[in-house]
KEDO-679510 format. One line per 8 residues: number of its first residue (from 1); for each residue z, x, y of C-alpha. Coordinates in nm, 3 decimals. Example, Ala and Ser with C-alpha at 12.3 -4.5 7.8 and 13.67 -1.06 7.14 Angstrom:
# KEDO-679510
1	0.780 1.230 -0.450 ~ 0.714 1.367 -0.106
END
This chain:
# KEDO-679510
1	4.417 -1.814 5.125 ~ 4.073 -1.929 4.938 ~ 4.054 -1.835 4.603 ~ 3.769 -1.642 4.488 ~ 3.578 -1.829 4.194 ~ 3.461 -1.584 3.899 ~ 3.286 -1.577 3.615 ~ 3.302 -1.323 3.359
9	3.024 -1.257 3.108 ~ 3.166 -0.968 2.807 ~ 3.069 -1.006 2.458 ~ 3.353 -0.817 2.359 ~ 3.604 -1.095 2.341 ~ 3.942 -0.873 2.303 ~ 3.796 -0.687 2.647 ~ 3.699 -1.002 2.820
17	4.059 -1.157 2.749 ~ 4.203 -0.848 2.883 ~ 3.983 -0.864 3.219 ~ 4.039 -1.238 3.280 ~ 4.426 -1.149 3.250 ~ 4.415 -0.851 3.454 ~ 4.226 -1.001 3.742 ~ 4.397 -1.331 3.686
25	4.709 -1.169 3.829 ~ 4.485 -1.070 4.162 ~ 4.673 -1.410 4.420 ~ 4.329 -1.437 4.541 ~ 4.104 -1.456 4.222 ~ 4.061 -1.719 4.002 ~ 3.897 -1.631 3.669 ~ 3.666 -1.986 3.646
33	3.406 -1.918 3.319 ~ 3.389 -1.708 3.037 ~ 3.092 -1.645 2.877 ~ 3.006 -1.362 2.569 ~ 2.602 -1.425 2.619 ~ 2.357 -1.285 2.865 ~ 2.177 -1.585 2.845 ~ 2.464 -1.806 2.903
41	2.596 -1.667 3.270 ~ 2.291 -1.894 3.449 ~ 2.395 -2.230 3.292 ~ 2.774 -2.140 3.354 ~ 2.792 -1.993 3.751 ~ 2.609 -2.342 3.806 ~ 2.842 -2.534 3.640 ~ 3.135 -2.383 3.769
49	3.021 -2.336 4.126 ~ 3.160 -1.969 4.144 ~ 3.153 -1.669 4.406 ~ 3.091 -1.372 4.180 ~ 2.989 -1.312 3.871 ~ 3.139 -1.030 3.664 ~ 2.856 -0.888 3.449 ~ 2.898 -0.635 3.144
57	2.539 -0.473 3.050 ~ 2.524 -0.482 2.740 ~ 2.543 -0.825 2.589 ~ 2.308 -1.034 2.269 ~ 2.090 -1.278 2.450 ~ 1.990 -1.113 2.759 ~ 2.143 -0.765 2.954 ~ 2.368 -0.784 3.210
65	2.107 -0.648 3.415 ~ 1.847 -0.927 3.381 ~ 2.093 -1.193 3.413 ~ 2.179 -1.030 3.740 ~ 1.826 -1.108 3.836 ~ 1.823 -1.449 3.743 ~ 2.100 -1.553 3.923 ~ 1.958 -1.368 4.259
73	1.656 -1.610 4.204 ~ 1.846 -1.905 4.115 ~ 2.181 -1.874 4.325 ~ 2.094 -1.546 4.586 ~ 2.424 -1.648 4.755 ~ 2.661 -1.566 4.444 ~ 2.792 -1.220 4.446 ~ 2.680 -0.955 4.112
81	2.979 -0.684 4.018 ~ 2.789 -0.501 3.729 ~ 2.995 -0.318 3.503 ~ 2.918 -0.060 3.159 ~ 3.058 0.148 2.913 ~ 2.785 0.373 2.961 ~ 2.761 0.557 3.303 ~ 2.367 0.603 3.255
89	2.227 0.680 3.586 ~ 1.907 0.449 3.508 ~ 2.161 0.140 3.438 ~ 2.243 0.193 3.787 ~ 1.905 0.204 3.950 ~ 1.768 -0.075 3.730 ~ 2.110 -0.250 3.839 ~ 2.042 -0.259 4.232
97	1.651 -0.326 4.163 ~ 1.785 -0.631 3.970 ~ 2.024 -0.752 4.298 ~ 2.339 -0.584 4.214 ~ 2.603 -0.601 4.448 ~ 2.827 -0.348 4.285 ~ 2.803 -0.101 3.968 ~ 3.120 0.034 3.793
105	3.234 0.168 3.490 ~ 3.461 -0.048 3.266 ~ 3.729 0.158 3.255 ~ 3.799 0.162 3.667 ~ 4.136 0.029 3.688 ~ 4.166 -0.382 3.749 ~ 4.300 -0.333 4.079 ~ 3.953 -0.114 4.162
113	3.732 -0.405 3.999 ~ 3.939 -0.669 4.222 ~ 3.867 -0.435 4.520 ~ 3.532 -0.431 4.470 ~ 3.502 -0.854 4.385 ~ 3.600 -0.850 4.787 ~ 3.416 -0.629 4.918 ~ 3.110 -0.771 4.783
121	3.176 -1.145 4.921 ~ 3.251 -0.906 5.248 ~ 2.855 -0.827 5.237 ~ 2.978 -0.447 5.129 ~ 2.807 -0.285 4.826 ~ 3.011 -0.091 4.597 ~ 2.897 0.215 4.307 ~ 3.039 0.409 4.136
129	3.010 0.750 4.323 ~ 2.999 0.964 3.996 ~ 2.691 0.728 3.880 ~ 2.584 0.720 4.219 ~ 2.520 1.110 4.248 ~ 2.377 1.152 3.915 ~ 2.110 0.887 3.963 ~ 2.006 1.077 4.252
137	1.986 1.402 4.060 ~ 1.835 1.237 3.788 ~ 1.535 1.068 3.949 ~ 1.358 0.710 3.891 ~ 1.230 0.652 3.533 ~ 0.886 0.789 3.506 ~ 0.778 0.505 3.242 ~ 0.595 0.189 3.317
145	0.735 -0.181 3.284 ~ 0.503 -0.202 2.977 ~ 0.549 0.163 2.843 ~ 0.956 0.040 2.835 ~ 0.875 -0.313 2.694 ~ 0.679 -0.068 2.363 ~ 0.940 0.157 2.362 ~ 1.206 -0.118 2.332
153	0.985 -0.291 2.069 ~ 0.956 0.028 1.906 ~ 1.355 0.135 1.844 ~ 1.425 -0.075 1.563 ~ 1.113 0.140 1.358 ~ 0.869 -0.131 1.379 ~ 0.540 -0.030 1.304 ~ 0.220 0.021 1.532
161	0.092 -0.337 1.392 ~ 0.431 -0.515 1.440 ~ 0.493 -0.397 1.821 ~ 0.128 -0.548 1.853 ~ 0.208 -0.867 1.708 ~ 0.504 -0.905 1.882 ~ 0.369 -0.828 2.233 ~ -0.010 -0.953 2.211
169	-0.147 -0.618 2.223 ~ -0.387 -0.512 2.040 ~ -0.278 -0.143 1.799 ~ -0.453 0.071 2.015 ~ -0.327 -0.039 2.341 ~ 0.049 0.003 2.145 ~ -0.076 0.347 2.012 ~ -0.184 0.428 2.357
177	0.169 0.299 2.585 ~ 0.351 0.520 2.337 ~ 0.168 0.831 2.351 ~ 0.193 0.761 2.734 ~ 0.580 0.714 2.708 ~ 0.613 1.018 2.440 ~ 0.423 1.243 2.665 ~ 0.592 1.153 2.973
185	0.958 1.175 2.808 ~ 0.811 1.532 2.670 ~ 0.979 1.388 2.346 ~ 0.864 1.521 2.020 ~ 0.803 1.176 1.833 ~ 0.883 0.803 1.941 ~ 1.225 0.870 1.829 ~ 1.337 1.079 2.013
193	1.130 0.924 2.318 ~ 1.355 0.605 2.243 ~ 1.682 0.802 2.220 ~ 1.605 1.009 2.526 ~ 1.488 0.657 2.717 ~ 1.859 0.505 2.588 ~ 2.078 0.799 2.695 ~ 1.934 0.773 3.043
201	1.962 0.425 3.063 ~ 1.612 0.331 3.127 ~ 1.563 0.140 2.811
END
């Protein structure tokens, strides 16, 4: 029997050491890398030459979701199981745009996770069917690539001047993206456009 090669990226550490032992036990997989950074999964699949790669989404240095993408530009023939806390329907869309070969929520038992690591080397791709129906019902995000990128800026209260520093816009372009994204959240105030954004995971 090959062994499957994995690497698992969770910030969480207590989680991650939980995973790795859990799918350790699988005869077939072999838990290879550990990483707790986003922007650390690239350098590590390479190093370790693995199969899949086990992404959390949320994670400090990059998402799960854009790490996804780099490795489908760097190594398209390693394998992506993306997995959340957060069943957001627009985690799961931006998940698949990214190259996602499977999206699950963390607390599928081990055995489904391990069931999923091979059917994804099989070529099969695996969601969650809960977050699957929901991001039908809930529709693609309405908000631009930019109008996100402001909104993101925006969440930690930055002001109008700071958003433009930080992006090389100029304040009325910023004042112009978030009266885009406001109006097409129908959110009362950037706020609540941000929290709305969040809660359907297209932030």
């Amino acid at each position: 029997m090959s062994m499957i090669r994995l690497l698992l990226a969770e910030d969480q550490s207590m989680v991650r050491e939980a995973l790795a032992a859990l799918l350790g036990l699988e005869p077939d997989i072999e838990v290879v890398a550990q990483v707790a950074r986003g922007d650390e999964v690239l350098a590590a699949a390479r190093e370790h030459g693995i199969d899949v790669a086990l992404l959390d989404i949320e994670m400090p240095g990059m998402t799960g979701i854009d790490a996804t993408a780099q490795l489908r530009d760097a190594l398209p023939d390693v394998k992506v199981v993306v997995v959340t806390t957060f069943g957001r329907p627009g985690y799961l869309r931006r998940a698949m745009e990214s190259g996602a070969d499977a999206f699950l929520v963390k607390d599928a038992p081990a055995s489904q996770l391990a069931e999923a690591v091979r059917k994804v080397l099989a070529g099969e791709r695996v969601i969650d069917p809960t977050l699957a129906a929901a991001a039908l019902a809930d529709g693609a995000s309405p908000l631009t690539e930019r109008e996100r990128e402001v909104l993101r800026t925006a969440a930690d209260g930055s002001t109008n001047a700071e958003i433009a520093a930080t992006l090389h816009l100029s304040q009325g372009t910023v004042r112009n993206y978030l009266s885009m994204a406001i109006q097409k959240m129908a959110a009362r105030n950037r706020a609540e456009a941000v929290r709305m954004a969040r809660e359907k995971g297209w932030l």
